[in-house]
Residue, then its C-alpha position, 0 to 999 in steps of 0.5 A: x500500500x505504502x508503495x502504491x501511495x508513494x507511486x501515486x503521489x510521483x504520478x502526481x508530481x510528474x503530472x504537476x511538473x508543467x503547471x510548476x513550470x508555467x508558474x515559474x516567473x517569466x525573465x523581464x524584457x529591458x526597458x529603455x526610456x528615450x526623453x525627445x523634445x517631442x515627448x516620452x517613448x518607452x521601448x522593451x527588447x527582447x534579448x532572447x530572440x536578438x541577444x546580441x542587438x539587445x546587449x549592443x544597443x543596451x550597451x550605447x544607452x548605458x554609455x550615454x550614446x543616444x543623449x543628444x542625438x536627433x531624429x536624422x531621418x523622418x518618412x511618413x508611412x515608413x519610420x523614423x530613425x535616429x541615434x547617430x548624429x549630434x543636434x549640429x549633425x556631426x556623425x558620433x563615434x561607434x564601436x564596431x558592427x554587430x552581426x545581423x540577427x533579423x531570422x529571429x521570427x520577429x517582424x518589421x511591424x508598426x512600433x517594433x524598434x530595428x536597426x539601421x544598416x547599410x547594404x551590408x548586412x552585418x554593418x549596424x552599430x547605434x542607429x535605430x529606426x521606429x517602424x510607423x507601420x507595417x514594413x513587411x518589405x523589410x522582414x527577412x529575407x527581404x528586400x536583399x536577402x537579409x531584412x532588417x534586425x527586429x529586437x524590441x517595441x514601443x511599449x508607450x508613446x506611439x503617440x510621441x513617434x507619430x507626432x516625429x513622423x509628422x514633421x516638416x523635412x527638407x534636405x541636408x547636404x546629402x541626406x533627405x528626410x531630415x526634419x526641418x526642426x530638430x527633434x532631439x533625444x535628450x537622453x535614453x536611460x534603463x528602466x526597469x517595468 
């Protein structure tokens, strides 16, 4: 009898084992609080599916990287991008490129936070862009058989990054798209939920 018990109560362990295992809680995504002269945007990441674009970007807010920097490059109905140049648009320093991790399943969708690149796909360093709609033509494999490197989302503050999208551009030097009135990030900080 006692061993018929000590099987049952196992079986029931066992048979418990997921519920424990769901309960268990579940590791916070880093949060990140950009301040702009337009307002708050809050953004969470997720480094289980981009370990390495999370702990890059991460390692530029905690640097001060992003404090200071414009919105260089605004497109209605695309994104705004930002993170490499001062408010008198000289280019900042970076560290060397990280490697493309757009196969993650994650995908360019309004809100979601990627990194800037150049042709070559595993050139991004600090630049980021805001997805102001869906931009299925950046996903991977798309559009150069590489797509573009999805690692967090806007989690408040839509609002704030419509209203960037809004703004009046012109062009300067070689860059298009630059808004007419800077549109500053005054800092990016951790913040924890």
């Amino acid at each position: 009898m006692k061993l018929l018990m000590l099987a049952l109560g196992s079986a029931a362990l066992i048979a418990n084992a997921p519920a424990f295992a769901q309960a268990a809680p579940q590791a916070a995504h880093p949060g990140v609080l950009f301040k702009t002269s337009q307002g708050d945007i809050r953004v969470e990441l997720y480094p289980e599916k981009a370990p390495k674009t999370v702990a890059n970007f991460l390692d530029y807010v905690k640097s001060g990287q992003y404090n200071g920097t414009i919105f260089h490059r605004v497109i209605p109905g695309f994104m705004i991008q930002g993170g490499g140049f001062s408010t008198s648009f000289v280019e900042k320093p970076t560290r060397a490129p990280i490697p493309l991790e757009s196969k993650n399943g994650l995908k360019n969708s309004v809100g979601t936070l990627a990194m800037a690149r150049t042709s070559d796909p595993n050139s991004a360093t600090a630049q980021f862009f805001i997805n102001t709609v869906d931009n299925t033509g950046l996903d991977y494999p798309n559009p150069d058989g590489n797509g573009y490197a999805v690692f967090g989302k806007v989690t408040a503050g839509m609002d704030v990054v419509k209203k960037i999208e809004g703004t009046p551009t012109t062009t300067r030097g070689p860059m298009a798209d630059v808004p007419q009135k800077p549109v500053i990030i005054e800092s990016a900080t951790v913040v924890s939920k």
